[in-house]
C-alpha positions as CSV (number, residue, x, y, z in Angstrom):
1,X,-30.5,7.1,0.6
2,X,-27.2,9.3,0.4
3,X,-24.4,8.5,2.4
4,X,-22.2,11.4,3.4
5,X,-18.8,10.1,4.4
6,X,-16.7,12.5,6.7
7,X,-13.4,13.8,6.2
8,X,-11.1,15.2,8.9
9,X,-8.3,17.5,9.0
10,X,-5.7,16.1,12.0
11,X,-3.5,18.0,13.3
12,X,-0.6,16.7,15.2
13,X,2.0,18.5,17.4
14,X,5.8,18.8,17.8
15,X,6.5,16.3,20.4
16,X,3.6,14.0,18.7
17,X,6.1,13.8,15.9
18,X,9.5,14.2,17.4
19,X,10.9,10.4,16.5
20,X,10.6,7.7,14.6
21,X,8.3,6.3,17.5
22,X,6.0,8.7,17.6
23,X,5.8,9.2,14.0
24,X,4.7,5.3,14.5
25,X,2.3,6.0,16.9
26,X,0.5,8.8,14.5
27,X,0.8,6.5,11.4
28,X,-1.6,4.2,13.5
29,X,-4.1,6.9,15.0
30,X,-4.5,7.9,11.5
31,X,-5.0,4.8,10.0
32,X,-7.6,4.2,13.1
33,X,-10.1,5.7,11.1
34,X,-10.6,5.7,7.5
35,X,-12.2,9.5,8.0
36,X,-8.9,11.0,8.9
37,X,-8.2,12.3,5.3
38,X,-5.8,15.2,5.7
39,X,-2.6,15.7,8.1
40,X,-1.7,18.7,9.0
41,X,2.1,18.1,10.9
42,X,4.5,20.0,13.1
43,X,7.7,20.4,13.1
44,X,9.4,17.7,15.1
45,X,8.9,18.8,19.0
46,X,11.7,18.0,21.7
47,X,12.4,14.5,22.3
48,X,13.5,14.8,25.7
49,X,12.8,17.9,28.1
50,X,17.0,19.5,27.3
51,X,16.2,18.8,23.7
52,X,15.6,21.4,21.3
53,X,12.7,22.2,19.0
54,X,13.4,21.8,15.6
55,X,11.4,25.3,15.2
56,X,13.7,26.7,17.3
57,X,16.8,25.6,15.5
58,X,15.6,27.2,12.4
59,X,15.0,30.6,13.9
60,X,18.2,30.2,15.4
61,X,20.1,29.2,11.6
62,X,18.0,32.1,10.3
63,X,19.3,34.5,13.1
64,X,23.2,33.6,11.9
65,X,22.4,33.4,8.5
66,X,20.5,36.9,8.6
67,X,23.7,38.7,11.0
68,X,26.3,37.0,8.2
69,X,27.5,34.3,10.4
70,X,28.2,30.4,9.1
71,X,25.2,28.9,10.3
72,X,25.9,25.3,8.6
73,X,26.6,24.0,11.9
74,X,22.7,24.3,12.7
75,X,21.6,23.4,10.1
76,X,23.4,20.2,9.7
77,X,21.9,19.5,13.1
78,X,18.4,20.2,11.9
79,X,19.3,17.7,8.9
80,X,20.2,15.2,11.8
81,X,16.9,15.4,13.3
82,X,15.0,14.6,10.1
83,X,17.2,12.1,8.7
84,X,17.1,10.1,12.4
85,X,13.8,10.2,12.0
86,X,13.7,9.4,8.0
87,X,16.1,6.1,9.5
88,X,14.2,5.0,11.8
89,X,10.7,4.4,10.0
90,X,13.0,2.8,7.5
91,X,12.1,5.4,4.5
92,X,13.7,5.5,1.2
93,X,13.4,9.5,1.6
94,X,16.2,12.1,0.9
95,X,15.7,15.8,1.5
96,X,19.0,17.1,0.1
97,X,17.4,19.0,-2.5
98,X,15.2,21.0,0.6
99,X,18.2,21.5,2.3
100,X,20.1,23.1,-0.5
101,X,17.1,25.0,-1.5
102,X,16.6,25.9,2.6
103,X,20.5,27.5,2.7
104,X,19.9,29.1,-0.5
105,X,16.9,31.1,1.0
106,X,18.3,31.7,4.2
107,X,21.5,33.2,2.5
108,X,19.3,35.3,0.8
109,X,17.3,36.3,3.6
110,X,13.8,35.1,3.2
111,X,12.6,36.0,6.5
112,X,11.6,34.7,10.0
113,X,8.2,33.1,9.3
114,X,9.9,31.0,6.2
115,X,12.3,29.6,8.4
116,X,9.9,28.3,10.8
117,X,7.6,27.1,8.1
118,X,10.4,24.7,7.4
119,X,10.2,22.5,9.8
120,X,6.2,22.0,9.4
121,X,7.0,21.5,5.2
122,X,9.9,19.0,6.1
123,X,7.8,17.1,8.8
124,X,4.8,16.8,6.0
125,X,7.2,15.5,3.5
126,X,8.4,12.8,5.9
127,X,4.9,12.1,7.0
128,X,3.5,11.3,3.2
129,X,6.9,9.2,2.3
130,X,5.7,7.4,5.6
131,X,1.9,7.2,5.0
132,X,2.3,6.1,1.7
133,X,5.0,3.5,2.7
134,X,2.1,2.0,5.3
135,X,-0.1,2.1,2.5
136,X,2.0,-0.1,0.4
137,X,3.2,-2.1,3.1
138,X,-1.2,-3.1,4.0
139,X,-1.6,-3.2,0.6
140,X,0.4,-6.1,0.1
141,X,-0.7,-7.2,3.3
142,X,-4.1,-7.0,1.7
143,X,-3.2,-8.7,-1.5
144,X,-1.1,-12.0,0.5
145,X,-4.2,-12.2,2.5
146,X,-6.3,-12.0,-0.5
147,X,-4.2,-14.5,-2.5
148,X,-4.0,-17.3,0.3
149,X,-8.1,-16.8,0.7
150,X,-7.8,-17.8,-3.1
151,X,-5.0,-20.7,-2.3
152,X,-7.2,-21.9,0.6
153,X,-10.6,-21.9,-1.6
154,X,-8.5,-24.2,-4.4
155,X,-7.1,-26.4,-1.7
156,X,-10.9,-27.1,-0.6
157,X,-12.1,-27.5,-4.2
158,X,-9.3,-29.5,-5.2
159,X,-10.3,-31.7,-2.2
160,X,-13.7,-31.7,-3.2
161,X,-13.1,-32.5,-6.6
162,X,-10.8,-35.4,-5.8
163,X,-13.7,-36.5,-3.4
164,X,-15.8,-36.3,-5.8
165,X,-13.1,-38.5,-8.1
166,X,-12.6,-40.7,-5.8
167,X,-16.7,-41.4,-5.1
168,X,-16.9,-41.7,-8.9
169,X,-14.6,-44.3,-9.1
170,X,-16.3,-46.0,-6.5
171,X,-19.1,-46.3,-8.2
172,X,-17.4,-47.2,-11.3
173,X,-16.4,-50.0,-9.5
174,X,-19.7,-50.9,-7.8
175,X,-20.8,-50.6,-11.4
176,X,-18.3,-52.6,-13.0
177,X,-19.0,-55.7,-10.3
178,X,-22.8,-55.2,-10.9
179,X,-21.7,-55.7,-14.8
180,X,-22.0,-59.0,-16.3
């Protein structure tokens, strides 16, 4: 008999991952089911309904990067969102590099659609540090359970086999009475 085994592309929207908390929440409908193979993730949504879209920030930057204006101001608040987010699931992540390379291209005008891809590419970086950090995090869940299963099945043999020492010198006894 051939198994086929399912795999599923999820897809998960900007307020689904617009905090550390909801990132949490995703990390868990993921790892629901084991078919859920491939994420596909916004950019980080509004966290509250005055809140901004990350999305929107980045068309905004663009906007004063593309007219010549100092747009660090923007994106340093973009950089805010991600690394309030990188803090709060407790990730060893840095996305410096992106940044630089982000100001670079928006300097050199790269266009609209690559500063809204941004926040998507970002968001998916932050969502494998995270995925993989869960993965670690049950895998050594897996192996303590794994190696106190072991512990527990040499405490009960040990047991047994002093038992069975024990019964053995019992009997050596009852044997060494029942000897002339």
């Amino acid at each position: 008999m051939i198994s086929i085994i399912m795999k599923k592309v999820v897809k998960f929207g900007g307020s689904s991952l617009a905090n550390a908390e909801q990132f949490q929440k995703v990390g868990d409908i993921i790892r629901s089911e084991e078919s859920r193979r491939y994420v596909v993730p916004s950019a980080p949504g509004k966290r509250f309904s005055a809140d901004t879209k990350v999305t929107d920030l980045l068309y905004t930057c663009y906007g004063k990067a593309e007219a010549g204006e100092d747009f660090t101001d923007v994106l340093t608040e973009i950089k805010g969102r991600f690394y309030e987010i990188i803090k709060g699931l407790n990730l060893d992540l840095s996305l410096e590099e992106e940044f630089r390379q982000i100001e670079a291209d928006f300097k050199a005008h790269a266009g609209n659609e690559y500063a809204a891809s941004r926040g998507e590419f970002l968001n998916g970086k932050v969502m494998a540090a995270y995925l993989v950090k869960l993965a670690v995090i049950l895998n050594l869940l897996d192996k303590c359970v794994y190696l106190l299963e072991k512990l527990r099945l040499i405490l009960v043999n040990s047991e047994c086999i002093l038992l069975i020492c024990k019964v053995n010198v019992d009997n050596l006894g009852c044997l060494s009475r029942a000897l002339p």
